[in-house]
C-alpha positions in Angstrom: 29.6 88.9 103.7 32.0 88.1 106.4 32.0 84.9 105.7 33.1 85.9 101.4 35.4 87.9 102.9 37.3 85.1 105.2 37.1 82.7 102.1 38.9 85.6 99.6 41.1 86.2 101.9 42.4 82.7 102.9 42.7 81.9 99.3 44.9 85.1 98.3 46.9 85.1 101.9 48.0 81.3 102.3 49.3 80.9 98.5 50.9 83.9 99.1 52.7 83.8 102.5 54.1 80.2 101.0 55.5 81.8 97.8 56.9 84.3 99.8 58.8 82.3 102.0 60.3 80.2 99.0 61.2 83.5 97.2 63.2 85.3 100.1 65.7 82.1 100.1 66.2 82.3 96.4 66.9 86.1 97.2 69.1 85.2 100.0 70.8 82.6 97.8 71.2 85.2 94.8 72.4 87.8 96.9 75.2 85.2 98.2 76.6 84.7 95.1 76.4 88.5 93.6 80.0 90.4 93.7 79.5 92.9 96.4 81.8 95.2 94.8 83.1 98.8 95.7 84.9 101.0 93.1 86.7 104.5 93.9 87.4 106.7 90.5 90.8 108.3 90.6 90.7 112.0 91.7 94.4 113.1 89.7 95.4 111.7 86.9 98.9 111.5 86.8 100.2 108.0 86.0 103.6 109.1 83.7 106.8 107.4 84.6 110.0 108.0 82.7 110.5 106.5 79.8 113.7 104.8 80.3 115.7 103.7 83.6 119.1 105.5 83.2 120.2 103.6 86.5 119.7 101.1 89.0 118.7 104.1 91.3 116.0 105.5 88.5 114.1 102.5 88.6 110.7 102.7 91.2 111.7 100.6 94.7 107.5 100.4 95.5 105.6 98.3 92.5 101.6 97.5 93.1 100.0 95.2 90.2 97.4 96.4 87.7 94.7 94.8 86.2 93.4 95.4 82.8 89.6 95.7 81.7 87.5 96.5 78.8 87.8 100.5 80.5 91.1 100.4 80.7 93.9 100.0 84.0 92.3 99.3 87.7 94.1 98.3 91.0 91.6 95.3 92.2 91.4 94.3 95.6 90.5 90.6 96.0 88.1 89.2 98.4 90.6 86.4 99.3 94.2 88.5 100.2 95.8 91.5 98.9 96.5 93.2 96.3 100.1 91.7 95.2 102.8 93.9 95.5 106.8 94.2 94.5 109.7 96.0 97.1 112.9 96.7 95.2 115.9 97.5 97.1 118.8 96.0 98.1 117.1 92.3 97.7 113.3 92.0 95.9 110.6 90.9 97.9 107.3 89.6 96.2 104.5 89.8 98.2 101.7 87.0 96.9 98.2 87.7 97.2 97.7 85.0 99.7 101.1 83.1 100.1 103.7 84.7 102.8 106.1 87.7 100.8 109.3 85.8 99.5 112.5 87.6 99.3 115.5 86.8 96.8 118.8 88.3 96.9 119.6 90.3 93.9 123.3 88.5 91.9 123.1 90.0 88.8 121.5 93.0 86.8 121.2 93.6 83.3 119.5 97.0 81.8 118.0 96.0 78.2 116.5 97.7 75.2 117.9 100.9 75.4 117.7 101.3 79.5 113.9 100.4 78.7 113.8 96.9 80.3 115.8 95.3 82.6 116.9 91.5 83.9 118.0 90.5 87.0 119.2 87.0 88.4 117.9 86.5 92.0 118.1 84.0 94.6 115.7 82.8 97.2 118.0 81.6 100.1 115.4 80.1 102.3 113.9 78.0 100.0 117.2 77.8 97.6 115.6 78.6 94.3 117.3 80.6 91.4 114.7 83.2 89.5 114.7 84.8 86.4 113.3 88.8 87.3 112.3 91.1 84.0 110.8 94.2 84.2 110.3 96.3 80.5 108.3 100.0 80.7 105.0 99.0 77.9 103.5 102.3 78.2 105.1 105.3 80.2 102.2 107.7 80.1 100.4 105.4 82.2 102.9 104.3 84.5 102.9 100.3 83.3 105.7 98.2 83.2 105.3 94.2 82.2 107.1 92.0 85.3 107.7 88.6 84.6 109.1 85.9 87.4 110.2 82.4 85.9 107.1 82.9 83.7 104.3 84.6 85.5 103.4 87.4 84.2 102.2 90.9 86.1 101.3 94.6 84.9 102.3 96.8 87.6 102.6 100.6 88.1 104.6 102.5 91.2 103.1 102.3 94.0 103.2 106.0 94.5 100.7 106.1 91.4 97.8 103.9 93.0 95.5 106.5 93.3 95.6 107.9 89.9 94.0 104.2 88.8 89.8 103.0 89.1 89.9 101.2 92.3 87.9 97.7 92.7 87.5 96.2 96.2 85.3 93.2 96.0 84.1 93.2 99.8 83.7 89.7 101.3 82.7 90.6 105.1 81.4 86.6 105.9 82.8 84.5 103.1 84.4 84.5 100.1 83.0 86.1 96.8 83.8 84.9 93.4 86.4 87.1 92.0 86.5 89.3 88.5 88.5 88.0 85.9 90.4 90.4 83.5 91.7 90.8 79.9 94.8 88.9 79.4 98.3 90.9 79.0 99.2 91.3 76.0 102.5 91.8 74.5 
């Protein structure tokens, strides 16, 4: 009986401590490549910013960019840098999500479309580059406002609104993550 016994056994324990060695490195691998993310739901819900700039001064100095999703307006925090941000003041400074902030003197500024948009010329003195800077409010009650810079494109709300939005951090504590992609702005 012993003897059944050893032979069941060897049969059923061998296969099995192989297969489980292959499967934990598939795990492993899987696990890898899985976003390892971390979302905080907005406690207020106050987003609402004016619906027209009536000055220079009226306009927010802090900007943080949103993302958009199929639920609607987040803040997500990249594995690979920040969150990219805008500083308005007496110059602009755009801080990149990776790239060092670059700052542009402010030369001209135009308030469009019924105070609800504005242009402004700027000029990057260190690396002597003219930019195009557009800003236009797309939907007040929830604190958006489309920025364009020579092209590219960013939602982005007041900073002092960031924690009325869904907050995605995709955590990347020993390498870097694959990051989520969003719904294009639209127009």
């Amino acid at each position: 009986m012993k003897i059944l016994l050893y032979i069941f056994f060897s049969f059923i324990l061998i296969p099995c401590n192989g297969q489980s060695k292959t499967g934990d490195k598939k795990n492993i691998e899987k696990r890898n490549t899985e976003l390892d993310l971390k979302i905080t739901y907005p406690k207020i819900n106050h987003r609402e910013i004016p619906q027209t700039w009536k000055s220079l001064d009226a306009i927010q100095k802090d900007w943080i960019k949103v993302e958009k999703d199929k639920d609607g307006y987040l803040i997500y925090q990249p594995c690979d840098g920040k969150t990219e941000t805008v500083k308005l003041d007496d110059r602009l400074t755009i801080n990149w999500r990776i790239e060092e902030p670059q700052k542009f003197e402010l030369e001209k500024f135009t308030r469009l479309t019924e105070n609800k948009a504005f242009r402004a010329d700027a000029y990057d003195i260190e690396n002597k580059i003219g930019f195009e800077i557009k800003a236009r409010i797309v939907d007040y009650k929830n604190g958006i406002v489309l920025w364009e810079f020579n092209g590219i494109k960013w939602l982005m709300t007041p900073k002092e609104n960031f924690k009325s939005f869904r907050i995605i951090k995709n955590n990347c504590e020993t390498g870097k993550r694959k990051e989520l992609e969003f719904l294009p702005i639209e127009e």
